[in-house]
C-alpha atoms as a printed R data frame, in Angstrom:
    type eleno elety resid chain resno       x       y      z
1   ATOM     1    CA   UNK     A     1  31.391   4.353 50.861
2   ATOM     2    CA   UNK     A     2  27.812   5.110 50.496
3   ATOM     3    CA   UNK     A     3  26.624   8.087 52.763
4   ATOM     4    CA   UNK     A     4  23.331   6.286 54.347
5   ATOM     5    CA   UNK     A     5  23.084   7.247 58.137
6   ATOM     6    CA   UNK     A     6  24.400  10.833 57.180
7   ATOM     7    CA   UNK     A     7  21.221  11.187 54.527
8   ATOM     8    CA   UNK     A     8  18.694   9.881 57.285
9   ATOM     9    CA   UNK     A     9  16.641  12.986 56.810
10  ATOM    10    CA   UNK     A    10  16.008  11.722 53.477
11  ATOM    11    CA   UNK     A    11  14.983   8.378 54.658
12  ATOM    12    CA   UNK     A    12  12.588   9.642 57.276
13  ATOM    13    CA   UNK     A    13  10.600  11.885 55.002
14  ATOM    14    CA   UNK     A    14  10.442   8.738 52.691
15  ATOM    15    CA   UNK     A    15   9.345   6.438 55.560
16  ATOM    16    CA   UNK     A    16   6.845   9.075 56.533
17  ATOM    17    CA   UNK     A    17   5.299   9.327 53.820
18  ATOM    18    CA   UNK     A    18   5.244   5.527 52.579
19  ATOM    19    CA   UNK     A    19   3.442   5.709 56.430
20  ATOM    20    CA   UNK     A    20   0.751   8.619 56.164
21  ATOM    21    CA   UNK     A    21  -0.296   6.546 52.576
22  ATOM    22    CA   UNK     A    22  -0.734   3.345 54.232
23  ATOM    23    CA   UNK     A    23  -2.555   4.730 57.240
24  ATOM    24    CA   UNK     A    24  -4.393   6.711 54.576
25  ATOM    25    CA   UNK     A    25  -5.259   3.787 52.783
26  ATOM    26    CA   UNK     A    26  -6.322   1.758 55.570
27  ATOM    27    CA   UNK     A    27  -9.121   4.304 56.566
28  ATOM    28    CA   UNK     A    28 -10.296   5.058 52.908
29  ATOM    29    CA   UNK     A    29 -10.043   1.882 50.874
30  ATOM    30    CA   UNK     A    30 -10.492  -0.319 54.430
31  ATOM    31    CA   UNK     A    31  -9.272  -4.018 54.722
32  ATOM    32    CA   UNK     A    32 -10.610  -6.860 52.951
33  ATOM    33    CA   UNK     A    33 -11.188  -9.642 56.080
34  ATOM    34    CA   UNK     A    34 -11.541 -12.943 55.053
35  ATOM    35    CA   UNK     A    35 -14.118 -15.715 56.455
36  ATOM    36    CA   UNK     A    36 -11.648 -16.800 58.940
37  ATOM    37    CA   UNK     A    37 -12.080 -13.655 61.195
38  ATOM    38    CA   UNK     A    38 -15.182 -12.455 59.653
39  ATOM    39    CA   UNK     A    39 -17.403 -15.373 59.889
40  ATOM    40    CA   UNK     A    40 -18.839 -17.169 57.520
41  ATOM    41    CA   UNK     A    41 -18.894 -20.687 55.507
42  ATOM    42    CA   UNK     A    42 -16.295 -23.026 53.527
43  ATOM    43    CA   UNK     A    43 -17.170 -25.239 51.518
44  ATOM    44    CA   UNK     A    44 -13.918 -27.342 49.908
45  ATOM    45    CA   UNK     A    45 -14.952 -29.661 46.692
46  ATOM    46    CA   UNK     A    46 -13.206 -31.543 44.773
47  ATOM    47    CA   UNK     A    47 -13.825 -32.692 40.645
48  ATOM    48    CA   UNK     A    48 -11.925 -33.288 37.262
49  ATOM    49    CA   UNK     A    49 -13.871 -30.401 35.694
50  ATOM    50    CA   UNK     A    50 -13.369 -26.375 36.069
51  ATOM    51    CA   UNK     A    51 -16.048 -25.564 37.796
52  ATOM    52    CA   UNK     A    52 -15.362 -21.755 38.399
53  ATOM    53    CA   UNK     A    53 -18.178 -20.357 36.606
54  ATOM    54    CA   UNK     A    54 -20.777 -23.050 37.252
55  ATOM    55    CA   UNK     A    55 -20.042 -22.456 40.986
56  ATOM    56    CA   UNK     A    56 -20.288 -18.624 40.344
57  ATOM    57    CA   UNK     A    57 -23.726 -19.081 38.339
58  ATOM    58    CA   UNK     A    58 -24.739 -21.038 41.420
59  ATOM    59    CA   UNK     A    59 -24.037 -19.088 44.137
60  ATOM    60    CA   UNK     A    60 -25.418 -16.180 42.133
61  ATOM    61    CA   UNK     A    61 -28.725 -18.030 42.069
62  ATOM    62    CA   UNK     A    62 -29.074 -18.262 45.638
63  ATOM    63    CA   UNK     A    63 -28.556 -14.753 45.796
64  ATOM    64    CA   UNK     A    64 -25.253 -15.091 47.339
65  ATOM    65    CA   UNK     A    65 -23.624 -11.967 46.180
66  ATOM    66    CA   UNK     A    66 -20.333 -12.125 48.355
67  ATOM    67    CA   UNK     A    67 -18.460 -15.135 47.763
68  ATOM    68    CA   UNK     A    68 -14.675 -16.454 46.641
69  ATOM    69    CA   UNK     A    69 -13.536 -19.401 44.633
70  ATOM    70    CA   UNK     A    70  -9.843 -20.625 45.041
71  ATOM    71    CA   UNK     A    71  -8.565 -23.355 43.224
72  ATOM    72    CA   UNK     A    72  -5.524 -25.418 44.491
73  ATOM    73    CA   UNK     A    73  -3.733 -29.061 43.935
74  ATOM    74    CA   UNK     A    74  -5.488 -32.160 43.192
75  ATOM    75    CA   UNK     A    75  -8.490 -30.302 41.440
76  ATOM    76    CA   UNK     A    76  -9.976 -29.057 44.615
77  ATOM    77    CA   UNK     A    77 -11.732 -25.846 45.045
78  ATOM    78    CA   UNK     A    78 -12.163 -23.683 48.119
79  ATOM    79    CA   UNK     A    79 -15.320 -21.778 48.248
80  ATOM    80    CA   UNK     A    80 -16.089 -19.008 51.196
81  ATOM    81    CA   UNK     A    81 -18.693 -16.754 51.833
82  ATOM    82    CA   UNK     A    82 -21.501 -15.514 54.234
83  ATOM    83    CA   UNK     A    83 -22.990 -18.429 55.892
84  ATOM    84    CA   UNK     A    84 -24.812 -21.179 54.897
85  ATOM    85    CA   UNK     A    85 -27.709 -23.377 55.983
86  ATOM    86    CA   UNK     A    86 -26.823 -26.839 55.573
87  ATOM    87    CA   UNK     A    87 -30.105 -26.663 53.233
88  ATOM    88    CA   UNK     A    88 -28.358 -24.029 51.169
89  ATOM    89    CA   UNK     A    89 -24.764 -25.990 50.993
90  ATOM    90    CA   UNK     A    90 -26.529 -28.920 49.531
91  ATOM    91    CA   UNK     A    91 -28.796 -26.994 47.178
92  ATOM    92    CA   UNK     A    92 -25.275 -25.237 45.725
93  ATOM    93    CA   UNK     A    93 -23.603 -28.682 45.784
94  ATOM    94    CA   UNK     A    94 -26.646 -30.034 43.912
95  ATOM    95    CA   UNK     A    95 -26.338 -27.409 41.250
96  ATOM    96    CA   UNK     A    96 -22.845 -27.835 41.123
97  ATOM    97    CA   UNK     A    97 -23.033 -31.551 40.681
98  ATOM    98    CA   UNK     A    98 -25.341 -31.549 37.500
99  ATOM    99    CA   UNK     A    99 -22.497 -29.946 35.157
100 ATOM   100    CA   UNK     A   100 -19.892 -32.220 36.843
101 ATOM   101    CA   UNK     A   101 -20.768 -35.385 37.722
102 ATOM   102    CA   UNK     A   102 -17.407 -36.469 39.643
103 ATOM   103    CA   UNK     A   103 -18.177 -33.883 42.369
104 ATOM   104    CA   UNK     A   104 -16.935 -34.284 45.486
105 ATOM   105    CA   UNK     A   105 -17.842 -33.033 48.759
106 ATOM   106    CA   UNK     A   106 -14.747 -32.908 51.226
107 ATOM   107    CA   UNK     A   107 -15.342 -30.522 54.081
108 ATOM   108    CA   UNK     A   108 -17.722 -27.862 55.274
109 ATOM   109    CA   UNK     A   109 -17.405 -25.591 58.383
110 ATOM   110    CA   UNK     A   110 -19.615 -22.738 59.606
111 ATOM   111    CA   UNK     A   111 -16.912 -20.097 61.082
112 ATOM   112    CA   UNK     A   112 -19.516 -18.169 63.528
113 ATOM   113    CA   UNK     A   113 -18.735 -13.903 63.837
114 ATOM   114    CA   UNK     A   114 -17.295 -15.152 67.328
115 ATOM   115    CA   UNK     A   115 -14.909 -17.595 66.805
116 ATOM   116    CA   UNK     A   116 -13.890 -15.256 64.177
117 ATOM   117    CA   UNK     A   117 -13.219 -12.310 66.432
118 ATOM   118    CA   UNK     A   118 -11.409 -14.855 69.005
119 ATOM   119    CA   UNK     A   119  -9.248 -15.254 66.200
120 ATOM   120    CA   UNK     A   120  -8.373 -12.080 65.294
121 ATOM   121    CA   UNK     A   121  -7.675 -10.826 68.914
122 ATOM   122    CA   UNK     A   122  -5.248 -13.899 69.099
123 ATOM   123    CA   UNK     A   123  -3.612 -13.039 66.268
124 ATOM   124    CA   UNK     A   124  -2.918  -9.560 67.670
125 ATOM   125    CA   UNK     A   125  -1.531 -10.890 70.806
126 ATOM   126    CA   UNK     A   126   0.745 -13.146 68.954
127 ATOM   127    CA   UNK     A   127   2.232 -10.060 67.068
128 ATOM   128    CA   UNK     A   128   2.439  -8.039 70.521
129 ATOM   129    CA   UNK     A   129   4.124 -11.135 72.034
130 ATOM   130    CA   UNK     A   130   6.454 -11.571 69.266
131 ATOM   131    CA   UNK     A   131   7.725  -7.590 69.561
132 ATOM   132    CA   UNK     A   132   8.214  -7.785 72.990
133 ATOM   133    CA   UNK     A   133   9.866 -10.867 72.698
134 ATOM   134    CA   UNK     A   134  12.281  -9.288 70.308
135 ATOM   135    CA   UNK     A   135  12.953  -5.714 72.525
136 ATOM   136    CA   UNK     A   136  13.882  -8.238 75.537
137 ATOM   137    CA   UNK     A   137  15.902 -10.977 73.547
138 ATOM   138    CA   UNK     A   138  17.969  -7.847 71.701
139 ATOM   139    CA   UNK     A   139  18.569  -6.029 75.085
140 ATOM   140    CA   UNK     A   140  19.863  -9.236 76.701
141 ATOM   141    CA   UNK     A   141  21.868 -10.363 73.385
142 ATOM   142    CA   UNK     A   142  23.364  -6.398 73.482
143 ATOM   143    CA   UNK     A   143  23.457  -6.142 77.296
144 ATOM   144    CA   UNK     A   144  27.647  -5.474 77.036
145 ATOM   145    CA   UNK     A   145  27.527  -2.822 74.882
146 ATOM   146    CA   UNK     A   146  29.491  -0.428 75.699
147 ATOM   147    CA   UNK     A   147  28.573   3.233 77.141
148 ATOM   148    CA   UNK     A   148  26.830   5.763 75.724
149 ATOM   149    CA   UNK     A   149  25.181   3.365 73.853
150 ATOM   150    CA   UNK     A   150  22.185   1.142 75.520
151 ATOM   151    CA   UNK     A   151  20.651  -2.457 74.836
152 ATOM   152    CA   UNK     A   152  17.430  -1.340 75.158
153 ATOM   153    CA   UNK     A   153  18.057   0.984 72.584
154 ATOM   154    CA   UNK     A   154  18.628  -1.401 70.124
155 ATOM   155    CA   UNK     A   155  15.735  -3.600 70.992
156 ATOM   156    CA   UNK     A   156  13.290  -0.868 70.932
157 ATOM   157    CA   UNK     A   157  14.525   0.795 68.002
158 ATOM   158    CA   UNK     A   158  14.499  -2.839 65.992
159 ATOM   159    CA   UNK     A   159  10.814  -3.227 67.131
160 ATOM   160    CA   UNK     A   160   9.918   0.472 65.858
161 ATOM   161    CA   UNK     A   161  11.475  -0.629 62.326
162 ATOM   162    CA   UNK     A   162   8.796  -3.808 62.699
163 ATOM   163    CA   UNK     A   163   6.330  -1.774 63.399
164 ATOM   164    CA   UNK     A   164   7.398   0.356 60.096
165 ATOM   165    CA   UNK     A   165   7.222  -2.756 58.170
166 ATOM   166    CA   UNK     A   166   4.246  -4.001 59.277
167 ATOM   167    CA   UNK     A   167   1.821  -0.595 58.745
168 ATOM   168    CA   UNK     A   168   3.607  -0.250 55.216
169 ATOM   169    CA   UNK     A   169   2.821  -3.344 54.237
170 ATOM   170    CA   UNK     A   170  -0.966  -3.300 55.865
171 ATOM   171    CA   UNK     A   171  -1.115  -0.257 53.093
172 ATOM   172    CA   UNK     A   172  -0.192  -2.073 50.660
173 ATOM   173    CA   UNK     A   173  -2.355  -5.099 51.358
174 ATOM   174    CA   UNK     A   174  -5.625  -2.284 51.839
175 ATOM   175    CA   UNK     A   175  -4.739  -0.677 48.254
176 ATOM   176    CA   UNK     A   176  -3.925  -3.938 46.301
177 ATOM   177    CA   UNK     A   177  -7.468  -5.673 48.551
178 ATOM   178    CA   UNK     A   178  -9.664  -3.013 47.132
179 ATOM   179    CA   UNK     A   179  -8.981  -3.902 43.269
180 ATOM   180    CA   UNK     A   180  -8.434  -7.850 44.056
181 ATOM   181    CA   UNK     A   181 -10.608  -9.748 46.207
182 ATOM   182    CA   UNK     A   182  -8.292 -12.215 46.380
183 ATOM   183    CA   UNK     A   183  -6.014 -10.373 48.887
184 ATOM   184    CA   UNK     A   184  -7.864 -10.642 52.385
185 ATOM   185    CA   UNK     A   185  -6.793 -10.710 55.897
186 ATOM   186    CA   UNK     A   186  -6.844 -14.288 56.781
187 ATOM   187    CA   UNK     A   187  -4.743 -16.847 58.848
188 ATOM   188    CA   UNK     A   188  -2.194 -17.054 55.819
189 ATOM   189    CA   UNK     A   189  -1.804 -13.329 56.353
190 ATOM   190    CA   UNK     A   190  -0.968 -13.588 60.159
191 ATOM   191    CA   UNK     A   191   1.411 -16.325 59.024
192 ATOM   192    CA   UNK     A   192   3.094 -13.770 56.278
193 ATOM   193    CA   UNK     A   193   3.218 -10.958 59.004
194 ATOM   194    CA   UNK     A   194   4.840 -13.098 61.484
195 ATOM   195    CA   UNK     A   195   7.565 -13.919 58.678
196 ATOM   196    CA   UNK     A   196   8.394 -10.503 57.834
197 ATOM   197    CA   UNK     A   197   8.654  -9.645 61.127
198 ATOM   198    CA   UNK     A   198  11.506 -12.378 61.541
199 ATOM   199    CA   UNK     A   199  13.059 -11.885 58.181
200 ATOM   200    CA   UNK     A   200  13.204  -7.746 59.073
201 ATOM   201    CA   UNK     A   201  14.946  -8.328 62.655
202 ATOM   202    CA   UNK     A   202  17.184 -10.848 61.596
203 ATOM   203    CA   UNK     A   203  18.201  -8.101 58.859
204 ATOM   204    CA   UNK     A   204  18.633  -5.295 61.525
205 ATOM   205    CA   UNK     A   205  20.237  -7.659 64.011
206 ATOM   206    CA   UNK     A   206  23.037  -7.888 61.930
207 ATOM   207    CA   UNK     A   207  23.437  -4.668 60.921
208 ATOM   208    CA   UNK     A   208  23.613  -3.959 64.814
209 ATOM   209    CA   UNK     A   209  25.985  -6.676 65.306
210 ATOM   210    CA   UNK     A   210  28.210  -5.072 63.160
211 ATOM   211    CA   UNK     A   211  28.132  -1.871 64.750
212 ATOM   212    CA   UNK     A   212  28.572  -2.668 68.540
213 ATOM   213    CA   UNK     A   213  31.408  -5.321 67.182
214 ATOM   214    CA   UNK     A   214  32.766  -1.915 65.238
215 ATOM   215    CA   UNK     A   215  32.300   0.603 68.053
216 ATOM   216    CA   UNK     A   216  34.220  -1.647 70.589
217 ATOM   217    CA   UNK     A   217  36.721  -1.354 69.063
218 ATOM   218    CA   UNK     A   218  36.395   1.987 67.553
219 ATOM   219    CA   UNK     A   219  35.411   3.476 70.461
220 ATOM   220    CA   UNK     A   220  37.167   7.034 69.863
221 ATOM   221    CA   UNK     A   221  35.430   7.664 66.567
222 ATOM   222    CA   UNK     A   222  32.233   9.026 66.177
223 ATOM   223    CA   UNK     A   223  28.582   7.055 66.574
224 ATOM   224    CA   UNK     A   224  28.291   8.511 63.011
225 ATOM   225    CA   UNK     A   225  31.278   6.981 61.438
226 ATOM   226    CA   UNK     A   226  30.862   3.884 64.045
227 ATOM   227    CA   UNK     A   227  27.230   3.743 62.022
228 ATOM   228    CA   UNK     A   228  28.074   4.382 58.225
229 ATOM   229    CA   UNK     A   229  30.845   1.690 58.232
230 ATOM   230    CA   UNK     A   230  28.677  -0.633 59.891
231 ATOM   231    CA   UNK     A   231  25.797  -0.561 57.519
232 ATOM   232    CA   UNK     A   232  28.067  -0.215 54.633
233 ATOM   233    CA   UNK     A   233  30.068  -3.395 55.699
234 ATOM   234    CA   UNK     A   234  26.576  -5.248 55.485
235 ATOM   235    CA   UNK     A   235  25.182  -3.914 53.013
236 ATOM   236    CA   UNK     A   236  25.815  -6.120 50.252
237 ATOM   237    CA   UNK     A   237  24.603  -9.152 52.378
238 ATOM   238    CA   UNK     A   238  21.208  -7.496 52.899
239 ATOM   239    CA   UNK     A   239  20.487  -7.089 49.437
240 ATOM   240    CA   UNK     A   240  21.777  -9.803 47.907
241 ATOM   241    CA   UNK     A   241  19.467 -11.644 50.801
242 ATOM   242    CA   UNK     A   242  16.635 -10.197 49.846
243 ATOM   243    CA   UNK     A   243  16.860 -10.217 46.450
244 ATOM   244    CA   UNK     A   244  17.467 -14.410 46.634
245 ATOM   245    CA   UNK     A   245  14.637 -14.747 48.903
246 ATOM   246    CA   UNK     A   246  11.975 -12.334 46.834
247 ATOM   247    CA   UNK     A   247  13.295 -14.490 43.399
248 ATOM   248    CA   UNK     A   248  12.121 -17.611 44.999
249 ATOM   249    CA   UNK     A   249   8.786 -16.181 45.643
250 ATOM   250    CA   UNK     A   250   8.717 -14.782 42.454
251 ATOM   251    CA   UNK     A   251   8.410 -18.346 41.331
252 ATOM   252    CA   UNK     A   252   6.053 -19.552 43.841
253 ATOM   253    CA   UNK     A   253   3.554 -16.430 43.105
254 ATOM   254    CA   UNK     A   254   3.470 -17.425 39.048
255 ATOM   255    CA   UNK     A   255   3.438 -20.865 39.466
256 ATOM   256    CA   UNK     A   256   1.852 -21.230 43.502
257 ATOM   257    CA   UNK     A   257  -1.440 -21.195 42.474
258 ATOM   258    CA   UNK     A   258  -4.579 -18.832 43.498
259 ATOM   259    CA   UNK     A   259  -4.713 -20.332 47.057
260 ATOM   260    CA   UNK     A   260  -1.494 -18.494 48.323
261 ATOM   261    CA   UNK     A   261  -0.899 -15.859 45.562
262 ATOM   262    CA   UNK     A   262  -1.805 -13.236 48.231
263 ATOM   263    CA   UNK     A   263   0.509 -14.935 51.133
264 ATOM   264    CA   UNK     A   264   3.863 -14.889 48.635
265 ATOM   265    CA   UNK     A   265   2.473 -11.255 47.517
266 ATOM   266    CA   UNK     A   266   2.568 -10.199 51.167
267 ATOM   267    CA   UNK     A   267   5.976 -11.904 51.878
268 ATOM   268    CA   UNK     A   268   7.597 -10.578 48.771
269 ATOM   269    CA   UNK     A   269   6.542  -6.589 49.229
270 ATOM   270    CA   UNK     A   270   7.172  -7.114 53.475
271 ATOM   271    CA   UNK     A   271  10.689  -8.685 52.751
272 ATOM   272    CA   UNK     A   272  11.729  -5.561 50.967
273 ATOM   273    CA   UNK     A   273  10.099  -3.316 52.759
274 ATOM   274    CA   UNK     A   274  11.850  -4.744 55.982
275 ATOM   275    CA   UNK     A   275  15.222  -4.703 54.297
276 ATOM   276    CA   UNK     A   276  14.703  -1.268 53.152
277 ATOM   277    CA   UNK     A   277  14.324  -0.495 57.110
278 ATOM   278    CA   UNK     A   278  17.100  -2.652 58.116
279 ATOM   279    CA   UNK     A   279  19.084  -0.337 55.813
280 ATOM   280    CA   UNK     A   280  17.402   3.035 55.805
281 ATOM   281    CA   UNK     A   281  15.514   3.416 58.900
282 ATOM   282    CA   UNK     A   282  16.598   1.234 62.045
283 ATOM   283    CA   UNK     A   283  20.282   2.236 62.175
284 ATOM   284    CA   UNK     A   284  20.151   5.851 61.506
285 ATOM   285    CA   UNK     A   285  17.161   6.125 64.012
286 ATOM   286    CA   UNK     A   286  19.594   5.035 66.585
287 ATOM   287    CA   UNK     A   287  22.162   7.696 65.613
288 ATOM   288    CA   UNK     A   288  19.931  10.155 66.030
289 ATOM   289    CA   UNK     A   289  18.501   8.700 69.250
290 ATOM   290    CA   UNK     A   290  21.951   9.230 70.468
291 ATOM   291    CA   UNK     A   291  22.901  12.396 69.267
292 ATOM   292    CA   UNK     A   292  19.437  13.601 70.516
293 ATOM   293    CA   UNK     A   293  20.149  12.455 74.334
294 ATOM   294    CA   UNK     A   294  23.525  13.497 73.803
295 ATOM   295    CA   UNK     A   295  22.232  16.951 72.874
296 ATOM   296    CA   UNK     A   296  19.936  17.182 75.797
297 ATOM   297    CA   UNK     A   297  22.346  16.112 78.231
């Protein structure tokens, strides 16, 4: 039997510092926000031909320095940037036109700096909501555990794991952001936060299934050995979980495409970064919640 819980000084000092980097590379490098929260324009065309550099050459010319070209399915092409006149979008999609002929107009929309910000501060609620959604819904699914131990406990401590997760894997979205533009905070990434945060709870839920099912009826032994067995007896599952789950996106981030090579990136690194806290961090937090009130008591 591996000796997790017992080695949770180890695991803290990792999860610490995986922590101070990310918060460290938040403030330094920054975050790359995309035109959905920003502001700005996006213009979605559609041709036969690559037109990657001619759009480049022709945003250039209009002295539009900050701009992004994403190519998806059925030889469209997603363009966003600061905004535009409707003047300028038709002087680009002029340009663009003359080097391929089958060009094809399909949407444009002005995001304004507002709309963006309403946005964003949605998007923030909706993670709040969702974490203290989960602290209530574990509490009331653990409410019989038996004494010393607490459902709130649980819930809490699950939610601090998220919150683990989540600031991890906003590091690693700041560092990979400042050397590819292509990873931005957008609505994709709310949508690949949101998932992690499911995938990592539904991890650490069943570790802590485990354990109250294993400390009913081991109620003698210690919250130690209660804890070990538990997240030895489900260890296995976790990884092999995870490891299904990141091969699949594997696939989808070589052959996805450009449009959501940063949303599988996101998923892939939060998935094991949530297991790793399912494994390493939520359970042997609660042990030494315990022994801590234990101690004081």
């Amino acid at each position: 039997m591996f000796r997790i819980v017992a080695k949770r000084k180890t695991w803290y000092i990792i999860s610490s510092l995986l922590v101070v980097l990310s918060i460290a590379s938040i403030i330094i490098l920054g975050l790359r926000v995309g035109v959905d929260y920003n502001g700005g324009s996006i213009l979605e065309l559609k041709t036969s031909k690559d037109i990657s550099e001619i759009t480049k050459k022709a945003y250039e010319a209009q002295e539009i320095s900050s701009f992004q070209i994403k190519s998806g399915g059925s030889n469209t092409y997603t363009i966003r940037s600061k905004e535009l006149s409707n003047d300028q979008k038709n002087t680009l999609v002029s340009e663009i036109s003359k080097e391929a002929p089958d060009l094809m107009e399909l949407s444009f929309d002005n995001i304004g700096p507002t709309v963006g910000k309403d946005l964003l501060n949605k998007s923030i609620y909706s993670v709040i909501i969702a974490a203290l959604a989960i602290i209530t819904f574990i509490a009331y699914a653990f409410r019989k555990i038996p004494k010393p131990l607490s459902s709130w406990k649980f819930g809490t401590l699950a939610v601090v794991a998220l919150m683990h997760d989540l600031l991890i894997t906003l590091g690693f979205i700041s560092f990979v952001g400042y050397f590819y533009p292509w990873m931005e905070i957008d609505y994709l990434f709310i949508t690949a936060m949101l998932t992690i945060m499911g995938f990592s709870v539904h991890d650490t839920i069943v570790i802590y299934d485990r354990l109250r099912e294993n400390f009913i009826r081991n109620r003698h032994k210690h919250i130690l050995d209660v804890a070990e067995e538990s997240v030895n007896q489900t260890l296995a599952r976790s990884i092999n979980t995870s490891i299904t789950t990141v091969i699949v996106l594997l696939a989808l981030f070589i052959l996805g495409g450009t449009p959501i090579r940063h949303f599988v990136l996101i998923l892939m690194f939060g998935i094991t970064i949530g297991t790793y806290s399912s494994i390493f961090v939520a359970t042997p937090l609660l042990v030494s919640w315990h022994k801590n009130i234990n101690k004081t008591s």
